[in-house]
VEXLOTI-65864 format. One record per residue (C-alpha): residue number from 1; residue in three letters; y, z, x. Coordinates in steps of 0.001 Angstrom, whole numbers, always signed. Layout:
BEGIN
+-----+------+---------+---------+---------+
: pos : code :       v :       w :       u :
+-----+------+---------+---------+---------+
: NUM :  ALA :       Y :       Z :       X :
...
+-----+------+---------+---------+---------+
// end
This chain:
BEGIN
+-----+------+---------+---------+---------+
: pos : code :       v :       w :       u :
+-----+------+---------+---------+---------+
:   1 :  UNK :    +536 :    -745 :  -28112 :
:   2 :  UNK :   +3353 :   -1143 :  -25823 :
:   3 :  UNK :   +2053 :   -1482 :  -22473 :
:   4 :  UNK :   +4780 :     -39 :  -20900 :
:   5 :  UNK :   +4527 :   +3536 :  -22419 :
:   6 :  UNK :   +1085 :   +4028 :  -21081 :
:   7 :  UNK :    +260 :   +6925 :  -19545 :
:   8 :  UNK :   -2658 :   +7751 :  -17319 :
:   9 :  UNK :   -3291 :  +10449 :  -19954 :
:  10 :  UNK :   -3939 :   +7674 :  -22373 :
:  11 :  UNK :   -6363 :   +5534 :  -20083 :
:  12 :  UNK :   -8629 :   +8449 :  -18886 :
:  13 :  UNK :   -8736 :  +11091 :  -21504 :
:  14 :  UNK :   -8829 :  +15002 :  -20483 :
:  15 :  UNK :  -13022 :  +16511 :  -20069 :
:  16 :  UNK :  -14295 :  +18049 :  -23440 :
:  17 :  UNK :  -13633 :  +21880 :  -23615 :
:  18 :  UNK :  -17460 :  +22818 :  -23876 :
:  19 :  UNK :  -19823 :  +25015 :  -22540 :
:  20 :  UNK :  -21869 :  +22399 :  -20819 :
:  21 :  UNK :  -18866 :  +21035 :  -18834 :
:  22 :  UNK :  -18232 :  +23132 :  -15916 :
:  23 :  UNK :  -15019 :  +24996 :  -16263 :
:  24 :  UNK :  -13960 :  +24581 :  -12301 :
:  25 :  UNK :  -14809 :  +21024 :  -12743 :
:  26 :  UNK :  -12803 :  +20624 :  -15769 :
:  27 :  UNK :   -9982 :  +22095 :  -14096 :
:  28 :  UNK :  -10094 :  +19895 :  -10936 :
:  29 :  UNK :  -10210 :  +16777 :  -13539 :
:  30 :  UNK :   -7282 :  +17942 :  -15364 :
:  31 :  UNK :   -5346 :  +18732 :  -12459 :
:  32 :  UNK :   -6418 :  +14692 :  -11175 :
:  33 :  UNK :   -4815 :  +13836 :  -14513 :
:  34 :  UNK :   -1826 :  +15465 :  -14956 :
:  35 :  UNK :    -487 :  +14639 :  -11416 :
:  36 :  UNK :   -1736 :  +11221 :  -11606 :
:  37 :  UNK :    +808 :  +11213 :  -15350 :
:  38 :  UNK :   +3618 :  +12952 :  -13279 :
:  39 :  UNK :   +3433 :  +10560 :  -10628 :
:  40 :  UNK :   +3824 :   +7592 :  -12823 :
:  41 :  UNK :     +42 :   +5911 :  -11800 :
:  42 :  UNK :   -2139 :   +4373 :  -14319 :
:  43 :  UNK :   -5851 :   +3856 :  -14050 :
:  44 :  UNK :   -5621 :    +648 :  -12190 :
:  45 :  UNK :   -2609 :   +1589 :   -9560 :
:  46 :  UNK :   -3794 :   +5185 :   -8591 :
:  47 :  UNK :   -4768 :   +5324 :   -4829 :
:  48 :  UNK :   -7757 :   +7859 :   -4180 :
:  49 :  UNK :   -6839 :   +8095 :    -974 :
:  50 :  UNK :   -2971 :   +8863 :   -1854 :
:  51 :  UNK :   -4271 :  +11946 :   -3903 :
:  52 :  UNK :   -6566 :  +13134 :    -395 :
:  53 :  UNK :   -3297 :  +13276 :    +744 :
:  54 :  UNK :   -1272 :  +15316 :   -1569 :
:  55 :  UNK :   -4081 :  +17603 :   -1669 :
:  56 :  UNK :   -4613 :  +18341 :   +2185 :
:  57 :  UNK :    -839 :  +17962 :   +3215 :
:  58 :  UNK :   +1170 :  +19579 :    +532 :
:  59 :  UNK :   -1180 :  +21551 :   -1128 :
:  60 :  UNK :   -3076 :  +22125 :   +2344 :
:  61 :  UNK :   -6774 :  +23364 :    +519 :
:  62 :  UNK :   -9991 :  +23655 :   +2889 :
:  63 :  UNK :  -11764 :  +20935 :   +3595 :
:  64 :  UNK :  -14100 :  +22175 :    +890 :
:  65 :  UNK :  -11652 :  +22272 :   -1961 :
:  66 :  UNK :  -10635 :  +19079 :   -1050 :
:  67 :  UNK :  -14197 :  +18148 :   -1793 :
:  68 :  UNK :  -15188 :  +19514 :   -4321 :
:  69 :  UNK :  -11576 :  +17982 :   -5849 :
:  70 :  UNK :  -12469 :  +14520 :   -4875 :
:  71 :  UNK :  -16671 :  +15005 :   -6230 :
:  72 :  UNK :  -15615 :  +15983 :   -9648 :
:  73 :  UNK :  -12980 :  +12942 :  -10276 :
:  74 :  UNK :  -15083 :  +10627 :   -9069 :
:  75 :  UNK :  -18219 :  +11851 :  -11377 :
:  76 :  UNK :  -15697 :  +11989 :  -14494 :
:  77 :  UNK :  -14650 :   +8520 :  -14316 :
:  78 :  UNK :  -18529 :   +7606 :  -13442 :
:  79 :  UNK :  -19690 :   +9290 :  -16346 :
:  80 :  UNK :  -17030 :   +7366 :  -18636 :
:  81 :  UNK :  -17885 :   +4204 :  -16901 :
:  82 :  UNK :  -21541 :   +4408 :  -17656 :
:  83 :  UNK :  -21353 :   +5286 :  -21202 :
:  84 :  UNK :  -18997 :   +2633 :  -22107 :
:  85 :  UNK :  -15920 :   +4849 :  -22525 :
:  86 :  UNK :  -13616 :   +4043 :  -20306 :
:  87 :  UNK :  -13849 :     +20 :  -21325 :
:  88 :  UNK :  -12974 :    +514 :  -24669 :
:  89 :  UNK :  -10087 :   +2493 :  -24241 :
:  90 :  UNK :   -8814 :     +46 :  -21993 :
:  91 :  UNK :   -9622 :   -2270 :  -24492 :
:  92 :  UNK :   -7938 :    -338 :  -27500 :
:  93 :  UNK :   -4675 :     +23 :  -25619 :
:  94 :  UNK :   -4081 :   -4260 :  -25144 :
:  95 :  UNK :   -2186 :   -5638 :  -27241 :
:  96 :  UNK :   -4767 :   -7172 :  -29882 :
:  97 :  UNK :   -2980 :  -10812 :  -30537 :
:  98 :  UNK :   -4032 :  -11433 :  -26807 :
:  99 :  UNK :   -6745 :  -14014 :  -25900 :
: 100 :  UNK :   -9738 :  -12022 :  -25773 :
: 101 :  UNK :  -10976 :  -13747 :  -22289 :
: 102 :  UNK :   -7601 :  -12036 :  -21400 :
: 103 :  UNK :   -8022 :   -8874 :  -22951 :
: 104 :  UNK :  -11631 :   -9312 :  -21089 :
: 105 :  UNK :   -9830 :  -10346 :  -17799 :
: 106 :  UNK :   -7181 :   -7234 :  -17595 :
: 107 :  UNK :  -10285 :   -5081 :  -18498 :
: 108 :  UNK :  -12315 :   -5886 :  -15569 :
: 109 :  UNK :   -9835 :   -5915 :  -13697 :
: 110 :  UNK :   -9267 :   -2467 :  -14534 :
: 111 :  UNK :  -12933 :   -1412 :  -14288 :
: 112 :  UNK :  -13345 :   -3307 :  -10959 :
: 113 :  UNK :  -10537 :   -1008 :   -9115 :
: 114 :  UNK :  -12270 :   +2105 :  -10623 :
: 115 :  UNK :  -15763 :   +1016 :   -8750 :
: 116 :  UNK :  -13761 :   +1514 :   -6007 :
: 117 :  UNK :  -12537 :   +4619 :   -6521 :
: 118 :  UNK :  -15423 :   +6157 :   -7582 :
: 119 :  UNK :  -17181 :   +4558 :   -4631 :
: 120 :  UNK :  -17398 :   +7259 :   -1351 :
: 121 :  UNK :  -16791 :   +4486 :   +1151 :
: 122 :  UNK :  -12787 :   +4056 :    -376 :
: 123 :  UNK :  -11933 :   +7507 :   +1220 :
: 124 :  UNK :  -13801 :   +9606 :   +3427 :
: 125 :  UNK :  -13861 :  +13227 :   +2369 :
: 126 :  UNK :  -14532 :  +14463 :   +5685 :
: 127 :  UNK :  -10548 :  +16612 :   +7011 :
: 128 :  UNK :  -10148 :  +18728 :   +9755 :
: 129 :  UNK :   -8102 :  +21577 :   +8638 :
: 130 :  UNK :   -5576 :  +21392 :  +11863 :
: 131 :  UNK :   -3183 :  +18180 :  +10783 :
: 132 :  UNK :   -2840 :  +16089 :  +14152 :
: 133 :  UNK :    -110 :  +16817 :  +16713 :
: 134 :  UNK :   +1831 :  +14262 :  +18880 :
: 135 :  UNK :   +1088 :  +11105 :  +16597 :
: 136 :  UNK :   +1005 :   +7928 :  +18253 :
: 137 :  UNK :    +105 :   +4670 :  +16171 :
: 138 :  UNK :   -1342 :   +2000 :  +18063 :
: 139 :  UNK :   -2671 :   -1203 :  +17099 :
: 140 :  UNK :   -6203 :     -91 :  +16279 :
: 141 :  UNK :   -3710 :   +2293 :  +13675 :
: 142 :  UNK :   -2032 :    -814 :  +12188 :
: 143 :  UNK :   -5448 :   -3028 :  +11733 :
: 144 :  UNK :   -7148 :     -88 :   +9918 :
: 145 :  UNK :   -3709 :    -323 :   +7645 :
: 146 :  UNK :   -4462 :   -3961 :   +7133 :
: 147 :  UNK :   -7975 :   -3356 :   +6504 :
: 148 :  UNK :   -6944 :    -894 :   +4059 :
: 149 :  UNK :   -4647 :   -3563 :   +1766 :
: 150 :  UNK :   -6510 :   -4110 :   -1655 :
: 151 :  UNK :   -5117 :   -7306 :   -3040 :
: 152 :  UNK :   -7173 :   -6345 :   -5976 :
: 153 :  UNK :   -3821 :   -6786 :   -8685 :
: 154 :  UNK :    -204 :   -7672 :   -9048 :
: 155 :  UNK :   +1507 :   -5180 :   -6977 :
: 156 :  UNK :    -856 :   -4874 :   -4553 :
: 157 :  UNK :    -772 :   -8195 :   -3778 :
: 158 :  UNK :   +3158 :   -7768 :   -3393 :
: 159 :  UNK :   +2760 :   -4341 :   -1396 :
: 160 :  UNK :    -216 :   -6827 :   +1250 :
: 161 :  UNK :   +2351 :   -9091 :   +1609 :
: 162 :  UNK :   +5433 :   -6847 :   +2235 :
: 163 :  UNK :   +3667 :   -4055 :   +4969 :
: 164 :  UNK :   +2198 :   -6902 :   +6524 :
: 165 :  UNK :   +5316 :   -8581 :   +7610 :
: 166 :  UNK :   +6732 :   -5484 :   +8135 :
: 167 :  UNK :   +3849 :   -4941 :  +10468 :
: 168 :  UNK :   +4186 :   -8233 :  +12267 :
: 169 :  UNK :   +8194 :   -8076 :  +12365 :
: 170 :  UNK :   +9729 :   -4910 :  +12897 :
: 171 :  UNK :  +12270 :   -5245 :  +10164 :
: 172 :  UNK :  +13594 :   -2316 :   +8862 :
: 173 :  UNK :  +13021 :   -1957 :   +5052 :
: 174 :  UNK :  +16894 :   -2278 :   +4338 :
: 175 :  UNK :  +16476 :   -5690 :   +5514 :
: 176 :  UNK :  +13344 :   -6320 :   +4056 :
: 177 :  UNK :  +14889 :   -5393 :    +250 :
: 178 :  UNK :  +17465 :   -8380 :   +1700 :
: 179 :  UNK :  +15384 :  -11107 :   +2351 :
: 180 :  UNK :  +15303 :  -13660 :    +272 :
: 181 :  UNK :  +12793 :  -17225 :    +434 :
: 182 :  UNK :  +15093 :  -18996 :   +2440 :
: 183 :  UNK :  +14969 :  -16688 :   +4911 :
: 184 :  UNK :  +11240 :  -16278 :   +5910 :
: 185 :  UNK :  +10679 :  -20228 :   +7789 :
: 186 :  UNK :  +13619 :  -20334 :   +9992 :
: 187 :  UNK :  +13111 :  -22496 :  +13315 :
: 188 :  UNK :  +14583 :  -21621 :  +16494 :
: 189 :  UNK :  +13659 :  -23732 :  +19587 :
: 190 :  UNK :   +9799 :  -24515 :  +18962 :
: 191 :  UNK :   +9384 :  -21505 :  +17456 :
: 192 :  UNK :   +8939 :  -20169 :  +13485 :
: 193 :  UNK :  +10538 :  -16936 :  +12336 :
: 194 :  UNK :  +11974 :  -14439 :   +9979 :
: 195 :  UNK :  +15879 :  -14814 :   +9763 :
: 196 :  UNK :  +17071 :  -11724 :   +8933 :
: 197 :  UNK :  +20548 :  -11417 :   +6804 :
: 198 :  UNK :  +23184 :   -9364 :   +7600 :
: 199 :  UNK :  +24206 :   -6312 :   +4994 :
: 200 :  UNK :  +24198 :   -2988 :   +5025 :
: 201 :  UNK :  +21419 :   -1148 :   +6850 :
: 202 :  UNK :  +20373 :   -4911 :   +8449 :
: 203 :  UNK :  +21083 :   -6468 :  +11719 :
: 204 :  UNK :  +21128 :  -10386 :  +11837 :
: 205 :  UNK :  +18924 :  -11680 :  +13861 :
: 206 :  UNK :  +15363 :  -13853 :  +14107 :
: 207 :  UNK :  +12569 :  -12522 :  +15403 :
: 208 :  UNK :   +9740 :  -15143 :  +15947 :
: 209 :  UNK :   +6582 :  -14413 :  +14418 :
: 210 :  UNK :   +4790 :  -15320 :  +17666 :
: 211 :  UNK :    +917 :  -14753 :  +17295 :
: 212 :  UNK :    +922 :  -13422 :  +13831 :
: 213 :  UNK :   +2496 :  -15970 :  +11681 :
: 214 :  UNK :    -753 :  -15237 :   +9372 :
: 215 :  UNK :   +1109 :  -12661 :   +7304 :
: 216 :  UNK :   +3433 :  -15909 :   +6459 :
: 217 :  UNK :    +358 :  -17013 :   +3942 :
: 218 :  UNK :     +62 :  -13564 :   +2360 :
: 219 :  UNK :   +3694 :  -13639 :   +1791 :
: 220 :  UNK :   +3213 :  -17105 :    +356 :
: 221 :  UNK :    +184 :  -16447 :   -1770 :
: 222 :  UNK :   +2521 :  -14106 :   -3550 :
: 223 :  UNK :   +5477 :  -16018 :   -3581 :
: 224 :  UNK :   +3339 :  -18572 :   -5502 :
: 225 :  UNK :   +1734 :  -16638 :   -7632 :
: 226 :  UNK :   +4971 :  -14825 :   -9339 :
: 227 :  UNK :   +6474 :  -18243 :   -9121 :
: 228 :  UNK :   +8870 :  -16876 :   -6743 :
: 229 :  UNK :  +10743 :  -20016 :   -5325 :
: 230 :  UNK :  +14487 :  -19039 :   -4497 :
: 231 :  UNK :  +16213 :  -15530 :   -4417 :
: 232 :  UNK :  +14483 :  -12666 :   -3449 :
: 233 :  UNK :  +11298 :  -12048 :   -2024 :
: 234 :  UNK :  +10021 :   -8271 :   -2427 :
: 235 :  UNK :  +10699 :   -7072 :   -5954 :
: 236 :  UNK :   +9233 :   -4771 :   -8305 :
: 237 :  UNK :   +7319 :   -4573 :  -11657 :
: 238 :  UNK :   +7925 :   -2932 :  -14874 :
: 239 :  UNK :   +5630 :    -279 :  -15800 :
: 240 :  UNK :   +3343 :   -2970 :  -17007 :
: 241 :  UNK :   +2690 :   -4642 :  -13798 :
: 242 :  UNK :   +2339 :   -7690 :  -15641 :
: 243 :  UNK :   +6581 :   -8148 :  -15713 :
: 244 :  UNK :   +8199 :   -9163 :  -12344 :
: 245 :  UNK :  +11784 :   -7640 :  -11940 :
: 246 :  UNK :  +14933 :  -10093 :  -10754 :
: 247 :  UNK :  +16164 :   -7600 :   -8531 :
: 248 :  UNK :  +14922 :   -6766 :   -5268 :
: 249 :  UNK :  +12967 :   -3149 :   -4120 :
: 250 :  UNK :  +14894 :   -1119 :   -2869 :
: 251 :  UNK :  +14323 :    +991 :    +134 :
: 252 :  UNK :  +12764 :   +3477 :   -1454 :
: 253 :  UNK :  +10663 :   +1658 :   -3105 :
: 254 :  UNK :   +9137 :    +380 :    +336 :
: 255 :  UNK :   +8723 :   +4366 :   +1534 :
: 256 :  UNK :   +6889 :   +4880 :   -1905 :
: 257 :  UNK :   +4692 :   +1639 :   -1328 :
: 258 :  UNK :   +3595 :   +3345 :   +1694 :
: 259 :  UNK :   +2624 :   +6465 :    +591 :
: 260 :  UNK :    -239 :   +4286 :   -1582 :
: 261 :  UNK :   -1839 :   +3048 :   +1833 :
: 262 :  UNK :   -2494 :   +6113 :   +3739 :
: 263 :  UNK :   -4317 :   +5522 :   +7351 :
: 264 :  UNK :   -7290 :   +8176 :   +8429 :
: 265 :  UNK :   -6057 :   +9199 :  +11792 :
: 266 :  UNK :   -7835 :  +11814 :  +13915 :
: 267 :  UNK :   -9878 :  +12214 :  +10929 :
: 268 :  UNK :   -6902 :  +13171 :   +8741 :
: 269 :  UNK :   -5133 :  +11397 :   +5875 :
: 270 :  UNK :   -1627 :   +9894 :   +7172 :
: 271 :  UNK :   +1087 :   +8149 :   +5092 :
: 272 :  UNK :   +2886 :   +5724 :   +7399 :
: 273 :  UNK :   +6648 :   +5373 :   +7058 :
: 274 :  UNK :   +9000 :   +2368 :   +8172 :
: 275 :  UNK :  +10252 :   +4017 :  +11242 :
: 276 :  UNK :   +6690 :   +4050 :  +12555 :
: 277 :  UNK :   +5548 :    +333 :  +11589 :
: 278 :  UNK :   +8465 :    -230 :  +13572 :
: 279 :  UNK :   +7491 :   +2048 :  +16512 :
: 280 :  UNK :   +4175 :    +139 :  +16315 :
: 281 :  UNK :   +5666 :   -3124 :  +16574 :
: 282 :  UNK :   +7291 :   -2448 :  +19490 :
: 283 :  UNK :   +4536 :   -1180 :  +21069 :
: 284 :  UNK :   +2489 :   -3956 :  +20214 :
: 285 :  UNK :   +5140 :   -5954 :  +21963 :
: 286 :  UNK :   +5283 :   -3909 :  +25183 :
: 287 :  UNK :   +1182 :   -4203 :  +25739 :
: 288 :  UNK :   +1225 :   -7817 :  +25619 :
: 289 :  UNK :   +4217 :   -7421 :  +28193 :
: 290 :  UNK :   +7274 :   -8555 :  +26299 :
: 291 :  UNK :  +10506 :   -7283 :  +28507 :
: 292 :  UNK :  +12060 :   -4724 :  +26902 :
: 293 :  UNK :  +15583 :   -6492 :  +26187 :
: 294 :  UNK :  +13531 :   -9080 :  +24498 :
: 295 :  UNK :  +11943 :   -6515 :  +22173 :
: 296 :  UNK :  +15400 :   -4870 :  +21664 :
: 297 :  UNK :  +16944 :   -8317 :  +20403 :
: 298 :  UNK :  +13660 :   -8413 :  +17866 :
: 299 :  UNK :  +14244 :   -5160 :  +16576 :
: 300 :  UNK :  +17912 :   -5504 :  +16027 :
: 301 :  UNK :  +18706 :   -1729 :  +18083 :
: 302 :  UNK :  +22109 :   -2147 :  +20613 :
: 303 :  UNK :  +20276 :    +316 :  +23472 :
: 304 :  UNK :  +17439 :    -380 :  +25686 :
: 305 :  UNK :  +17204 :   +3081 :  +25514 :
: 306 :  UNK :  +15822 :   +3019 :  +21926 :
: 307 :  UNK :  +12980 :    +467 :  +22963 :
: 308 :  UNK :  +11758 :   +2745 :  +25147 :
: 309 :  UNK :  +11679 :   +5643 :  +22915 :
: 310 :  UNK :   +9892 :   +3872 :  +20448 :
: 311 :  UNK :   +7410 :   +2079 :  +23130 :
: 312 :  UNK :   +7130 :   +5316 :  +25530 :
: 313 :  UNK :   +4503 :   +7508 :  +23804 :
: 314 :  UNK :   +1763 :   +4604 :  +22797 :
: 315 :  UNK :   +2402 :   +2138 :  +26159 :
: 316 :  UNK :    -942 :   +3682 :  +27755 :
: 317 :  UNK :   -2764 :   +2694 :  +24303 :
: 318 :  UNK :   -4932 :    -434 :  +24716 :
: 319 :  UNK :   -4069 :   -3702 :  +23146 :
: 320 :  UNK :   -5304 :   -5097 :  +20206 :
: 321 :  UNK :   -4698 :   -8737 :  +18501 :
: 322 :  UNK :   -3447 :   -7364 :  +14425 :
: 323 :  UNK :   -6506 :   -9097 :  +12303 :
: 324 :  UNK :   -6488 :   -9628 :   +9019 :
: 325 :  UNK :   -9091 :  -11564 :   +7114 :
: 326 :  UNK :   -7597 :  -14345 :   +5068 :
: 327 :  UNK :  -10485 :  -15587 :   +2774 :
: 328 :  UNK :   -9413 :  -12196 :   +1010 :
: 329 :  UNK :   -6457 :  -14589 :    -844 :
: 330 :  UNK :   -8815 :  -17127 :   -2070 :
: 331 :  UNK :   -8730 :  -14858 :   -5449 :
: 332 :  UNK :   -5202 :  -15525 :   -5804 :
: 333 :  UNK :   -5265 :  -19366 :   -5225 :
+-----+------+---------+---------+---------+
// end
């Protein structure tokens, strides 16, 4: 089997059409399925918590719906689980002249990220009907973000490392789709930053990494484990996501990584985009009293003006240090 024409569709297969499985149930599955196909997800990429979203925000069901939605996925895939189904069709679909410790491997690995979808903690199913108005991201915003990064495969490894210096940097994504290995451990005075290249959509510049040079060893860890050592440093996967592309993301690709790490704010699902890690930075800046012309020269913007707007509607939010636990990467070592 090749592994990159699998389809969800082929991973999870569609409930039996019999009396004893509940026909609204069956439906809410094979809705889960179809739009997890259309959306290009397999069984160990799809983001519960992604789906919450495109259920309450474009589809914008009750709170009730949304449950009931949610309830009946998570029971499928419990039910194949238990019985042994789901394992061997993961199983079936490896290529066969693999190992088998890592046929084994890729299968657990599999199985492990649907325990956590099927587990309630992953993604509260608790939505207020009214979205939130006047959103302001603080810190507390961006460490639940953090919290949120799985590091449980490949990409998501790649996606920790990339929103987290995007978190602790500012950088707009154009310049983050530029930045190549050289660039991340530049040295200016007594202090270690992120060079930034010039290029379309990027302003040159370096922008110390001041307190939070921590997302440096996430971006490592995954430097080292795709054997990244020269060229550039975010790029993407086949459909595999075993197969590391030469080329870099593009900014697109950084929106879409987003959209797989949705924040609960206010009690509702929120999908974060560049412009507002960016916001966050600089606000994150401004509480722990950076001037703003130093914060414009880290965000690369040519009016003071701009700082302000970004740092205006979150300066009375309190201060927090971004935390992210680092004996997460001792998987990847």
């Amino acid at each position: 089997m090749d592994v990159n024409k699998i389809t969800f569709d082929m991973q999870v297969p569609l409930p039996p059409k019999e009396a004893t499985f509940n026909k609204d149930r069956r439906n809410r599955v094979t809705y889960f399925i179809h739009w997890c196909v259309k959306n290009g997800y397999l069984l160990e990429t799809v983001v519960l918590a992604v789906y919450l979203y495109h259920l309450v925000r474009e589809l914008g069901l009750a709170p009730t719906s949304v449950k009931a939605h949610l309830t009946s996925v998570r029971s499928y895939l419990r039910e194949l689980l238990e019985n042994g189904t789901l394992q061997q069709i993961q199983l079936n679909l490896l290529d066969p002249d693999l190992p088998e410790d890592e046929r084994q491997h890729k299968v657990a690995e599999t199985i492990s990220h649907v325990q956590q979808l099927i587990d309630p903690a992953t993604v509260s199913i608790n939505v207020q009907e009214v979205p939130p108005q006047n959103l302001s991201i603080g810190d507390d915003s961006i460490n639940n973000l953090l919290a949120g990064l799985r590091l449980d495969s490949r990409p998501s490894l790649r996606d920790g490392a990339l929103i987290s210096l995007m978190c602790v940097t500012g950088a707009r994504e154009n310049e983050l789709c530029r930045l190549t290995v050289q660039d991340l451990y530049h040295q200016q005075e007594d202090a270690i930053g992120l060079h930034v290249p010039s290029g379309r959509g990027c302003t040159e510049r370096f922008i110390p990494y001041l307190g939070d040079a921590w997302a440096l060893e996430i971006v490592q860890a995954w430097l080292d484990y795709a054997q990244i050592a020269q060229g550039w440093v975010f790029r993407g996967f086949y459909k595999s996501g075993n197969l590391i592309r030469e080329t870099p993301l593009s900014p697109t690709a950084v929106e879409s990584i987003l959209k797989s790490y949705p924040i609960i704010f206010r009690n509702e699902p929120i999908v974060l985009k560049p412009l507002d890690l960016r916001r966050a930075y600089a606000g994150h800046l401004y509480r722990q009293h950076y001037d703003l012309e130093m914060i414009r020269r880290y965000l690369g913007v040519k009016r003071i003006q701009t700082v302000w707007d970004y740092v205006g509607p979150t300066r009375g939010l309190p201060f927090e240090e971004f935390r992210f636990d680092l004996s997460r990467l001792d998987q990847w070592k």
